[in-house]
N, C-alpha and C positions, 0 to 999 in steps of 0.2 A: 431140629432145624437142618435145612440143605443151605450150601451154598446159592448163591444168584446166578438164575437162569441168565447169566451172559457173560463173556469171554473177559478174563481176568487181563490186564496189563502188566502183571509180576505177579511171580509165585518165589518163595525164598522159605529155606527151614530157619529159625531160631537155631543158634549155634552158641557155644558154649563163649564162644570170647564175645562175646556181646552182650551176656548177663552180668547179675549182678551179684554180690555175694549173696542174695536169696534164691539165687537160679532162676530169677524173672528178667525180664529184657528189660535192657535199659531204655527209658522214654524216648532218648535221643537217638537211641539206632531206629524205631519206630520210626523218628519222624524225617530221620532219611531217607527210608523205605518210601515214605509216603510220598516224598519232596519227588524222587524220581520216578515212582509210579504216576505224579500229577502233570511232571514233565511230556510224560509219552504223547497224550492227545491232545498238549499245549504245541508240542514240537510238529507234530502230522497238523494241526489246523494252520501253525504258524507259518507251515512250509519254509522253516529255518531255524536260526539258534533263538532261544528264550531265554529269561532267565527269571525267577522264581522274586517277585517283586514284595510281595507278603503270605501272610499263613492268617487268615480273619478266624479260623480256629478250631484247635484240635482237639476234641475232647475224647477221652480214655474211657472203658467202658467194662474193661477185664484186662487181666494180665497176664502176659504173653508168659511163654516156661518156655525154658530148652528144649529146642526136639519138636517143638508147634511147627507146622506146614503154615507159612503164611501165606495169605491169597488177598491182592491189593486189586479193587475195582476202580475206575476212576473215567471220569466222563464230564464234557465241556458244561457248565450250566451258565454261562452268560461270557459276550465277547463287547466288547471297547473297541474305538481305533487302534488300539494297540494291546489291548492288554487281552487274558483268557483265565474266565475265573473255571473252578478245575473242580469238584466235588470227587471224596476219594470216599472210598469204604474199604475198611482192614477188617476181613474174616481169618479165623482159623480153623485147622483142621487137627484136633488133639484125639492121642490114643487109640492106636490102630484098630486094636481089638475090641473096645469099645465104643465107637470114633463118634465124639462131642465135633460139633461144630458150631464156632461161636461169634458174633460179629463183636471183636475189642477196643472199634474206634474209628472214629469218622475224623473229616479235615474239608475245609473248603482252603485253596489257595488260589494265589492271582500271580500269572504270569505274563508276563511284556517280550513281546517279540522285538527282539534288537538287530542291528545290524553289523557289519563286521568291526566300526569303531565301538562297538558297544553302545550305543545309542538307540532310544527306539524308534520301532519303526511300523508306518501303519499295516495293519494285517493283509494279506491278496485275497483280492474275492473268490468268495465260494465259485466253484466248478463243478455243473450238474456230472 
């Protein structure tokens, strides 16, 4: 398997303080990763601050190990007045010398573009 013919929004290695005592990544640094990779083209559509309204759901697919090249894809798949639902893909890049590459989990979230009291706010129209 290759990665996805299209420009990643985050690349991050797995690092040792982020495992678990099995040397696999803990779910919740995962779904960090994910949370701010789904931010990036929440934030460029929103043309301002968002902020991360739900996660409709993450599913796990393999398990990340120390030392994995992570590579988070992530792209708008539906917008609201306010809101940007955000479809992400987490591939990996494991073992140089041999190098596996493998997709370990997917995430749809939904994010609400706010304004400076925190509140939302309706999105700006598209601009050719």
């Amino acid at each position: 398997m290759k990665l996805p013919d299209k420009p990643p929004v985050l690349k991050v290695p797995a690092m040792v303080a982020d495992s678990n005592h099995n040397g696999t990544m803990f779910g919740g640094w995962l779904m960090g990763q994910v949370d701010i990779a789904g931010s990036i083209p929440a934030l460029q559509r929103a043309r301002g601050p968002v902020v991360t309204a739900a996660v409709k759901s993450m599913n796990f697919h393999a398990p990340l190990f120390i030392g994995d090249l992570v590579t988070l894809y992530a792209e708008i798949s539906a917008t609201g007045r306010s809101s940007i639902t955000v479809d992400v893909d987490v591939w990996i890049e494991r073992n140089c010398a041999d190098l596996q590459t493998i997709n370990v989990a997917d995430a749809r979230l939904v994010f609400v573009a706010v304004d400076k009291q925190g509140k939302a706010r309706a999105l700006p129209e598209l601009q050719d």
